[in-house]
N, CA, C and O of each residue as an XYZ file, in Angstrom:
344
protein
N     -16.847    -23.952    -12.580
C     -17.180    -22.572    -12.367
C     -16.979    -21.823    -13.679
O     -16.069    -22.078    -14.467
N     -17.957    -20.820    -13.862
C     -17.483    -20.073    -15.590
C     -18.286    -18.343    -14.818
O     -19.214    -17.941    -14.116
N     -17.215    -17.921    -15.523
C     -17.118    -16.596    -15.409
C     -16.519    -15.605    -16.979
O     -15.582    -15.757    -17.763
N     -17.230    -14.970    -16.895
C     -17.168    -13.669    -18.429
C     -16.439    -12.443    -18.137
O     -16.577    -11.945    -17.020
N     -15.663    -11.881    -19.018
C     -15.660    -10.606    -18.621
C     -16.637     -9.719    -18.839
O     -17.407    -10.043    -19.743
N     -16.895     -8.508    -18.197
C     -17.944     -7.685    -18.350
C     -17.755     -6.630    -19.185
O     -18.611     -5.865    -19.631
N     -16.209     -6.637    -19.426
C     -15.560     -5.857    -20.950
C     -14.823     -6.600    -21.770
O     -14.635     -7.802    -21.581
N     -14.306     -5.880    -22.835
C     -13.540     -6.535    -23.661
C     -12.514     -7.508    -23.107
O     -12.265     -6.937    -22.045
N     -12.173     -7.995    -23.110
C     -10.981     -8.836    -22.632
C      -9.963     -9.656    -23.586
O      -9.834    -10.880    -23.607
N      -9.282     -8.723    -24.357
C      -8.407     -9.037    -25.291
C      -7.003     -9.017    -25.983
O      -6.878     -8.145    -26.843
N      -6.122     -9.681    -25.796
C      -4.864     -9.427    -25.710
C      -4.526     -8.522    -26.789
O      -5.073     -8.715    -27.875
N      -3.539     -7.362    -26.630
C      -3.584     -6.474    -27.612
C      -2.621     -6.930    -28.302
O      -1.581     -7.255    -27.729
N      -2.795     -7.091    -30.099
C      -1.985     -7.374    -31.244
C      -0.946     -7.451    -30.623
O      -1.106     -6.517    -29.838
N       0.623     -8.144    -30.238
C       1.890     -7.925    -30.783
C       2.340     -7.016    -29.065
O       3.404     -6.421    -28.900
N       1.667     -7.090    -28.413
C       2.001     -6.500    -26.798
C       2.481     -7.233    -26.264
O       1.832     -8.208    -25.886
N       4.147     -7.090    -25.911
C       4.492     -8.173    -25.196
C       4.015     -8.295    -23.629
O       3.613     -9.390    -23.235
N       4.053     -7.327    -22.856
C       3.976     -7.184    -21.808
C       2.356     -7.819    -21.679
O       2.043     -7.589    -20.511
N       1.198     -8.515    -22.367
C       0.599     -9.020    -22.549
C      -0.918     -7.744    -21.627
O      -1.791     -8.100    -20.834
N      -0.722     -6.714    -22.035
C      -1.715     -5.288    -21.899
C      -2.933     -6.330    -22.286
O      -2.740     -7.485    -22.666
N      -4.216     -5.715    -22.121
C      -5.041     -6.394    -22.013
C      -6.371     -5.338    -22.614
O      -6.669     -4.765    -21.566
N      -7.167     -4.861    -23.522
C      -7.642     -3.932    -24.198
C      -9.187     -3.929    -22.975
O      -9.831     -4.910    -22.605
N      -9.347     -2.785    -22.685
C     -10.482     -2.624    -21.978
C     -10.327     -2.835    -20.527
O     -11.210     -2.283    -19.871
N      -9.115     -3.728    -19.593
C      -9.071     -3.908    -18.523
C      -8.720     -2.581    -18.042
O      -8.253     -1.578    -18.582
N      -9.187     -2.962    -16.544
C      -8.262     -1.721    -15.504
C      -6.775     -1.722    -15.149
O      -6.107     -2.627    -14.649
N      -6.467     -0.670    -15.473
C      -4.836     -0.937    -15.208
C      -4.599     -0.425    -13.250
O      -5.410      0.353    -12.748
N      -3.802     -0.816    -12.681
C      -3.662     -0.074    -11.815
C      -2.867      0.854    -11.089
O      -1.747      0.441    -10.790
N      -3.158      1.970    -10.741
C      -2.423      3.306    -10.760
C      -0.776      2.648     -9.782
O      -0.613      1.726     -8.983
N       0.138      3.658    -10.368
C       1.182      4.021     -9.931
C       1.135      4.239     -8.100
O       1.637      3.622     -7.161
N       0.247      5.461     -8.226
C       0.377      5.407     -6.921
C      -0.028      4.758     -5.823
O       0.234      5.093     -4.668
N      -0.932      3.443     -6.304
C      -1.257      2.321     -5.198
C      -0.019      1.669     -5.085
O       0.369      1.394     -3.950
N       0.743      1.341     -6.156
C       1.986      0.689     -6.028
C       2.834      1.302     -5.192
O       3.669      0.622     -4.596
N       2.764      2.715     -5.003
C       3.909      3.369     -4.331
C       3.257      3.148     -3.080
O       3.891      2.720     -2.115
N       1.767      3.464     -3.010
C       1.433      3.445     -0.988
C       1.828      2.268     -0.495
O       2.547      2.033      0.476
N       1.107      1.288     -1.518
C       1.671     -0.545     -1.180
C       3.278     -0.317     -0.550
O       3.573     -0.546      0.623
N       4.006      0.062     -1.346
C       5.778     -0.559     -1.364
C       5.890      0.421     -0.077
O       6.674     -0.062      0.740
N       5.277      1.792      0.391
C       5.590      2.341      1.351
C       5.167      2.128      2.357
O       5.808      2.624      3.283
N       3.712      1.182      2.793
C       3.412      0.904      3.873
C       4.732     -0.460      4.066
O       5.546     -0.537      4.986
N       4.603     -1.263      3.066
C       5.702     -2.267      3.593
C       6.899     -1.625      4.230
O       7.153     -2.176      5.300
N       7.852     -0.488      3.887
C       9.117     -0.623      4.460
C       8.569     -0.018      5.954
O       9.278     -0.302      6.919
N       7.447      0.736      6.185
C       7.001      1.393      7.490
C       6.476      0.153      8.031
O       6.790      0.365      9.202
N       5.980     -0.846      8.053
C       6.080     -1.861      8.821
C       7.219     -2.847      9.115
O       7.228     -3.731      9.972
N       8.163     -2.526      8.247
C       9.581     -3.814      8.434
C      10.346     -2.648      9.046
O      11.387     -2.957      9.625
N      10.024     -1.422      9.018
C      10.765     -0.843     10.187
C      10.522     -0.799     11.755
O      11.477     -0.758     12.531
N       9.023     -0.810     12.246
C       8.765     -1.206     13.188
C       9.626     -1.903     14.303
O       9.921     -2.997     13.823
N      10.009     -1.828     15.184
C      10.505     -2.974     16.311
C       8.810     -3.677     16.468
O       7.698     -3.174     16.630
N       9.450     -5.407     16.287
C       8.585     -6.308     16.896
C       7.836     -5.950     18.032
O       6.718     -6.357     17.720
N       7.752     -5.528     18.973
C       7.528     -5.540     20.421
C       6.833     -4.314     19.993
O       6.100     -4.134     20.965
N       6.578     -3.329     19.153
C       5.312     -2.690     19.196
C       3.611     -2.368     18.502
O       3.808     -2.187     17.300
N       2.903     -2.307     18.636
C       1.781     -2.444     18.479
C       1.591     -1.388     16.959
O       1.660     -0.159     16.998
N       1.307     -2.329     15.491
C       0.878     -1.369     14.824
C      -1.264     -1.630     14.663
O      -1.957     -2.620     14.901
N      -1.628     -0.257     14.184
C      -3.010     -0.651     13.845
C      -3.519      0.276     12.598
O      -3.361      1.497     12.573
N      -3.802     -0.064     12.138
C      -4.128      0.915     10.505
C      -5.246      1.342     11.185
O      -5.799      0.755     12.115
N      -5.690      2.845     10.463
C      -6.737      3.751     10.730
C      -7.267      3.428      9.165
O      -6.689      3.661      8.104
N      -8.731      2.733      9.438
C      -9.745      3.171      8.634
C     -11.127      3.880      8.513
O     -12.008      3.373      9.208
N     -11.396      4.701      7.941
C     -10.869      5.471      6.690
C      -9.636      6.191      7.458
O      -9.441      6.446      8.646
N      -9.105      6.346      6.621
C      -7.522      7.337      6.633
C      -8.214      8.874      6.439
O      -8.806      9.075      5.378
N      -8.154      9.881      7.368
C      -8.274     11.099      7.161
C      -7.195     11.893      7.756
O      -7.334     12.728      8.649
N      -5.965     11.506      7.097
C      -5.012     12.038      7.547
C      -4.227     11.274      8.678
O      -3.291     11.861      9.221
N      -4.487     10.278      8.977
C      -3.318      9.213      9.943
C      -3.799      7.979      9.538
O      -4.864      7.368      9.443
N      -2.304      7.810      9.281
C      -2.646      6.140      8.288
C      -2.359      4.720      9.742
O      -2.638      3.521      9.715
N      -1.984      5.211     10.379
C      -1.613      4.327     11.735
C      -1.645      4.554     12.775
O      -1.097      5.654     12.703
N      -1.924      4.380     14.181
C      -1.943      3.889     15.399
C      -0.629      3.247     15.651
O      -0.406      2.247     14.968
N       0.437      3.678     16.628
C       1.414      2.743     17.019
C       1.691      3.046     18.238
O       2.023      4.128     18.721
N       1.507      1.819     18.814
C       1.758      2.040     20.546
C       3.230      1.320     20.997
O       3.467      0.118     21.115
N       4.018      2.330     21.181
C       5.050      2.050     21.576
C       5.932      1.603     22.553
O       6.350      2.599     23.142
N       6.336      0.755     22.936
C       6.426      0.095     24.111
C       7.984      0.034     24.246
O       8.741     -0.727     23.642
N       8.369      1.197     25.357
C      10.253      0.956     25.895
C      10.211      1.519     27.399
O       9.783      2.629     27.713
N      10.525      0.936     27.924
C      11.425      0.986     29.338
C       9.649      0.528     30.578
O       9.226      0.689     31.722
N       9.400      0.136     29.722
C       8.209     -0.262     30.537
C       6.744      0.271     30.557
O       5.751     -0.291     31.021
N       6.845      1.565     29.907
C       5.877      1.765     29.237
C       5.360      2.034     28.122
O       5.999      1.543     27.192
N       4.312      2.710     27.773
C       3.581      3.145     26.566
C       3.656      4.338     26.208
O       3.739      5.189     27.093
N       3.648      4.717     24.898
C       3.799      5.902     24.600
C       2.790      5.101     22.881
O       2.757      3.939     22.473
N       2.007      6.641     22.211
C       1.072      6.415     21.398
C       1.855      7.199     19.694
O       1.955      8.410     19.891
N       2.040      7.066     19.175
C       2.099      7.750     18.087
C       1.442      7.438     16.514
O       1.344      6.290     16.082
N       1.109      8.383     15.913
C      -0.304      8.307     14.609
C       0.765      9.118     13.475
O       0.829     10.338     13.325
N       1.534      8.123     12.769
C       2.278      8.544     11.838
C       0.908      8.909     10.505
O      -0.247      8.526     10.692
N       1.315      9.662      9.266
C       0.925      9.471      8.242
C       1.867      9.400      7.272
O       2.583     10.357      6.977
N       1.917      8.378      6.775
C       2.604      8.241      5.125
C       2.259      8.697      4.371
O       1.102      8.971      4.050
N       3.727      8.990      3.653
C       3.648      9.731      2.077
C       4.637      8.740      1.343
O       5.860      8.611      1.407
N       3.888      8.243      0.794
C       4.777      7.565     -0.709
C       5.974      7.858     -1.622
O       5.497      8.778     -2.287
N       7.133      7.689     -2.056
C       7.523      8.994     -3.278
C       8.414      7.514     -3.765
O       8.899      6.497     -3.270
N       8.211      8.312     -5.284
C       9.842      7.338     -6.331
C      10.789      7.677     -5.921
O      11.699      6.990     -6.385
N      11.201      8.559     -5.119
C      12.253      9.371     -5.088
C      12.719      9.443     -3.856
O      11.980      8.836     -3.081
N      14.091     10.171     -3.093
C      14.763     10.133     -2.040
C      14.793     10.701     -1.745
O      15.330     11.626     -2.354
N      14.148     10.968     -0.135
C      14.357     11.813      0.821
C      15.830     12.447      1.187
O      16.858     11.769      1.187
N      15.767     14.150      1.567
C      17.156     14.474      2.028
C      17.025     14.905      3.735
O      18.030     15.219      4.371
């Protein structure tokens, strides 16, 4: 299989972190939605139903909640941050 880049693709002089001249870097804040959907799913109890909303227009999830025998619905939206909630 052979494949090109469609830009430059070149290690920059003396960069350790091995940056790459012309690639896409990717934003900060995908990293933060990424790391924040993870802890909102490892918080979850097993036993309830998550479902991502796509497109997201303001509710990033579907969660059907399941205690004492029944259902109950809730449509959280996440917000990301570096920083700590008070």
């Amino acid at each position: 299989m052979h494949w090109s880049c469609l830009t430059e693709c070149r290690t920059v002089d003396g960069a350790e972190d091995g940056t790459r001249v012309g690639m896409p870097r990717r934003a900060k804040s995908h990293e933060t939605d990424e790391a924040a959907q993870g802890v909102f799913k490892a918080a979850i109890p097993k036993d309830w139903v998550v479902r991502e909303q796509r497109p997201d227009y303001g509710l990033d999830y579907v969660v059907e909640i399941f205690e004492g025998g029944g259902g109950r619905l809730a449509s959280p939206n996440l917000l990301g941050s570096n920083g700590v909630f008070n």
